[in-house]
C-alpha positions as CSV (number, residue, x, y, z in Angstrom):
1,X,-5.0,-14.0,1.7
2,X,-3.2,-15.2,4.5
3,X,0.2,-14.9,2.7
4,X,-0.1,-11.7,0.8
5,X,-2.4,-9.9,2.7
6,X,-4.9,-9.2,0.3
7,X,-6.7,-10.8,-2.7
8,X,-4.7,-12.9,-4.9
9,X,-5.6,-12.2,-9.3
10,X,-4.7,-15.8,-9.5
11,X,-6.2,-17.4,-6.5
12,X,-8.8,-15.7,-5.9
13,X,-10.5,-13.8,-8.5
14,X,-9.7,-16.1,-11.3
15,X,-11.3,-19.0,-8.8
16,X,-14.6,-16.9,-8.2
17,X,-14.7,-16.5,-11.7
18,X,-14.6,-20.0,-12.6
19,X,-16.5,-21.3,-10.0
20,X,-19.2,-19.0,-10.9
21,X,-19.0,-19.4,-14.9
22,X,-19.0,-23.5,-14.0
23,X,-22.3,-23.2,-11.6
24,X,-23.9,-21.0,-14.3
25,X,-23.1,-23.7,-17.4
26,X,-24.7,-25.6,-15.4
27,X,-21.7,-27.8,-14.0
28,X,-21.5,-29.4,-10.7
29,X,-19.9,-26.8,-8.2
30,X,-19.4,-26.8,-4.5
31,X,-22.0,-23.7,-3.8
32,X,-20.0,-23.3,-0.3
33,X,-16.9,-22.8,-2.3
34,X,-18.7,-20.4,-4.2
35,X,-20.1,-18.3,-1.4
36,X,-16.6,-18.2,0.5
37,X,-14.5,-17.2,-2.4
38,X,-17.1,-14.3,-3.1
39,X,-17.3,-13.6,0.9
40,X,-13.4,-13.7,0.7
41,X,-13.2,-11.0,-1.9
42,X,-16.0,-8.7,-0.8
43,X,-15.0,-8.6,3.1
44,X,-11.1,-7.6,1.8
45,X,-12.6,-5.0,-0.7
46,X,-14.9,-3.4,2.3
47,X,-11.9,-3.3,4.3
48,X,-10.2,-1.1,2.0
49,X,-13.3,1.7,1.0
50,X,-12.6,4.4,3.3
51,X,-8.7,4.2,2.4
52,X,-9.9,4.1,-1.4
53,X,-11.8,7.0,-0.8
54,X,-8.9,9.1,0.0
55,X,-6.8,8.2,-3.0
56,X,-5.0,5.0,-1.9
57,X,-5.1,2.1,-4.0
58,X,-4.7,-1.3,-2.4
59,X,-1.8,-3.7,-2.7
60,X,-1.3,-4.2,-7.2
61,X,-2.7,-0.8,-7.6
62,X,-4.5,-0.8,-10.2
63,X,-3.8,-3.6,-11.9
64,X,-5.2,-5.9,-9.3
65,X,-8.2,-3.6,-8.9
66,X,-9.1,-4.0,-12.4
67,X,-8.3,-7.9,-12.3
68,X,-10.9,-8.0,-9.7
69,X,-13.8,-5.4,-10.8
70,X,-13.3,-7.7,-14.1
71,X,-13.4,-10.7,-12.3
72,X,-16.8,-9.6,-10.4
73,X,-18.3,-8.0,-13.4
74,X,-17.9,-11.3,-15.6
75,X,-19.2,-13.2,-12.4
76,X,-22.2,-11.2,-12.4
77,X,-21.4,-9.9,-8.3
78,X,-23.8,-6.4,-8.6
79,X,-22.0,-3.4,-7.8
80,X,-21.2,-2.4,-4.0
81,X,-20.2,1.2,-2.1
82,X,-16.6,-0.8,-2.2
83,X,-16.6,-1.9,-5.6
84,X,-17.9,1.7,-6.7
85,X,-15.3,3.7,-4.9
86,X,-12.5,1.3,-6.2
87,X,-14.1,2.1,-10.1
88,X,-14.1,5.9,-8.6
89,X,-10.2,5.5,-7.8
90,X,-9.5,3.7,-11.5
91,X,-10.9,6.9,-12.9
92,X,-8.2,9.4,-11.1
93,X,-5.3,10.7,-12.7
94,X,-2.4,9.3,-11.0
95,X,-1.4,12.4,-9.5
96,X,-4.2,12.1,-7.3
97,X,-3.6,9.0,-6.1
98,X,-1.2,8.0,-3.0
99,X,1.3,5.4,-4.6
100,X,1.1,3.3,-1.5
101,X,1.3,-0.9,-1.8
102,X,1.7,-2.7,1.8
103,X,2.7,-6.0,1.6
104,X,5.0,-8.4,3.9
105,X,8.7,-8.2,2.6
106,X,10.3,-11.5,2.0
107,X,12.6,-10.7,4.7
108,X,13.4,-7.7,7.1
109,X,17.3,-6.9,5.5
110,X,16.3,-8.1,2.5
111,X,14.3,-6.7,-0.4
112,X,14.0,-8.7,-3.4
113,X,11.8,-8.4,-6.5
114,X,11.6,-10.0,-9.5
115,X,10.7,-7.0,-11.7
116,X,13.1,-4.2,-12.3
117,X,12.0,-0.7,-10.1
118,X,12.3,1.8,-12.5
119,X,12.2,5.4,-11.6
120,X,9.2,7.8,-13.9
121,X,11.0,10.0,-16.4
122,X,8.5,12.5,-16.0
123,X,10.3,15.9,-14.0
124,X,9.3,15.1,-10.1
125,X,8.2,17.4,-7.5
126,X,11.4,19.2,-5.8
127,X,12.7,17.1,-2.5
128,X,13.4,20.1,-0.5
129,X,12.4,19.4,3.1
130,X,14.7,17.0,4.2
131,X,13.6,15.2,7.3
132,X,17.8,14.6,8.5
133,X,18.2,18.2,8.5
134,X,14.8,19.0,9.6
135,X,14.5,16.4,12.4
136,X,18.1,14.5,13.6
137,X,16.5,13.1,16.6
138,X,14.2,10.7,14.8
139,X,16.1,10.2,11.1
140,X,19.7,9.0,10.7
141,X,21.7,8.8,7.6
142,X,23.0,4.6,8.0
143,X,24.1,4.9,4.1
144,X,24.5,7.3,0.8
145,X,25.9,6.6,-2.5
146,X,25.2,7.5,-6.1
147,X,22.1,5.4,-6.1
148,X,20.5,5.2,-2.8
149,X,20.5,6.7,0.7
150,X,19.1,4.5,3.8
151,X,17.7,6.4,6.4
152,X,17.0,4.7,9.8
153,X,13.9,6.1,12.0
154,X,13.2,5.7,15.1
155,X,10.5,6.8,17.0
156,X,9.7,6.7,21.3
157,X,6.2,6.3,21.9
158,X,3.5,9.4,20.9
159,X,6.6,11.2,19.8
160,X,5.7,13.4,16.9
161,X,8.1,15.3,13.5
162,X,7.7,17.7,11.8
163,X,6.1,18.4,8.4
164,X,9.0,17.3,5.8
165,X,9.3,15.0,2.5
166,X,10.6,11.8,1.2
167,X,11.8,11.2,-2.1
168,X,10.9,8.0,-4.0
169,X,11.9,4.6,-2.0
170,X,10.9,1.6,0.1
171,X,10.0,1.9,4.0
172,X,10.7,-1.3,5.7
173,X,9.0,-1.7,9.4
174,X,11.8,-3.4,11.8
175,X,8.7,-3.4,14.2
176,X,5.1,-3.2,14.5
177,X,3.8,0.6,14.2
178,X,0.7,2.5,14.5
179,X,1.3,6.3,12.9
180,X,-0.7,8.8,11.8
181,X,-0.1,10.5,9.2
182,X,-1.0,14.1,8.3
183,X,-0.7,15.4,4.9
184,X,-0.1,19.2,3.9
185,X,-3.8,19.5,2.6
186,X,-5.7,18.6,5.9
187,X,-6.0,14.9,5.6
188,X,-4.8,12.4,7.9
189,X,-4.4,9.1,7.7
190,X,-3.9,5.9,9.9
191,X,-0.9,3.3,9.4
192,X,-1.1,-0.1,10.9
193,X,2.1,-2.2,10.0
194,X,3.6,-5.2,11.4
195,X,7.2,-5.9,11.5
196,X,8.5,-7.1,7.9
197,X,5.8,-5.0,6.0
198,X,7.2,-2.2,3.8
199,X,5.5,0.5,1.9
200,X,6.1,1.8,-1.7
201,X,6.3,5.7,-2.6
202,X,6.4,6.1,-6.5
203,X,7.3,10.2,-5.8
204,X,8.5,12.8,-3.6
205,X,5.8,12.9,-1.1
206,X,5.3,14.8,1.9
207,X,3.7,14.2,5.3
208,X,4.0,14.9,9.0
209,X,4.0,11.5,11.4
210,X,3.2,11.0,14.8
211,X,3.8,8.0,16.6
212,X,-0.1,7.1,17.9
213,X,1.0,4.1,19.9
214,X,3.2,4.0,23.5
215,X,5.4,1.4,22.0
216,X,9.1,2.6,20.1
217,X,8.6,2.3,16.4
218,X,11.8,1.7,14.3
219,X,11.4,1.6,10.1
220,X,14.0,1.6,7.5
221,X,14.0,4.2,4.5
222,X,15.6,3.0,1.1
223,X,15.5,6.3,-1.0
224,X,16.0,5.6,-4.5
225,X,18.1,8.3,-7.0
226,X,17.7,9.0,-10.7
């Protein structure tokens, strides 16, 4: 947790589930252990309803949400408003889900992962409302090729866009930020980040931000091409 940010498959859920399976066979456990693994888990999960909720899945997606409802279930942890609302999420078509994963980047110019970022071959929505020609003063073009464009953003305290889109890609904080984020159907939405974190966008996605803090707020924007 204090890496990564949020709970760990490996060491978290897969400790709370052996822990739990041990005290239940009957084997000598550490109940403390026990109870702070499971405190661990269900204070992160809490943390993350309200954003659930609205369609975001937490850092893993998916994957780690199912790691962990399995984890719980085989633990026998009754069901919670957080661990419903995350089974609520699993049930969405991905359509309706904000591909969103926040996690600390290994370093601020560097992005490196092991797995291979593949773009969806199914037809995406149209990028047509480009934030460089829609709003200069806060999105610069640092590079274009065949394969990416890298857009730097900058942003003066409570300064505000317009509505506009983003194709698929990686947004790297340079600093901390506070945004908020409205969306074309009425939602908002808060982002906390500190400086290192990025955020993942699967698709074309559209939004308009607003700077909700006094401080300057500076990200990167890898855009990724078919």
């Amino acid at each position: 947790m204090r890496k990564s940010g949020c709970v760990s498959c490996h060491n978290n859920t897969l400790t709370y589930m052996t822990l739990a399976t041990a005290h239940e066979k009957g084997i000598a456990v550490n109940d403390q252990i026990v109870a702070k693994e499971l405190k661990t888990i269900t204070s992160y999960l809490e943390s993350w309803r309200e954003r659930v909720l609205q369609g975001v899945g937490i850092p893993g997606d998916s994957d780690t949400i199912s790691a962990i409802l399995v984890g719980l279930a085989d633990a026998r942890v009754p069901p919670d408003p957080a661990t419903d609302a995350l089974a609520n999420y699993l049930q969405k078509p991905s359509s309706a889900r904000r591909a969103m994963v926040h996690r600390r980047a290994p370093a601020a110019a560097r992005i490196e992962r092991k797995e291979k970022i593949s773009m969806a071959t199914k037809a995406q929505p149209a990028f047509e409302r480009d934030p460089v020609k829609l709003d200069s003063k806060h999105y610069k073009v640092e590079l274009e090729n065949d394969r990416v464009r890298i857009v730097r953003i900058r942003y003066a305290g409570r300064e505000k866009s317009v509505m506009h889109q983003h194709p698929p890609g990686v947004g790297i904080f340079l600093t901390d930020a506070n945004f908020k984020f409205s969306y074309p159907d009425g939602k908002t939405e808060n982002i906390k980040a500190k400086a290192g974190e990025y955020l993942w966008f699967g698709e074309v996605w559209e939004h308009l931000p607003e700077n909700s803090s006094d401080k300057n707020a500076e990200v990167i924007y890898v855009e990724l091409k078919s």
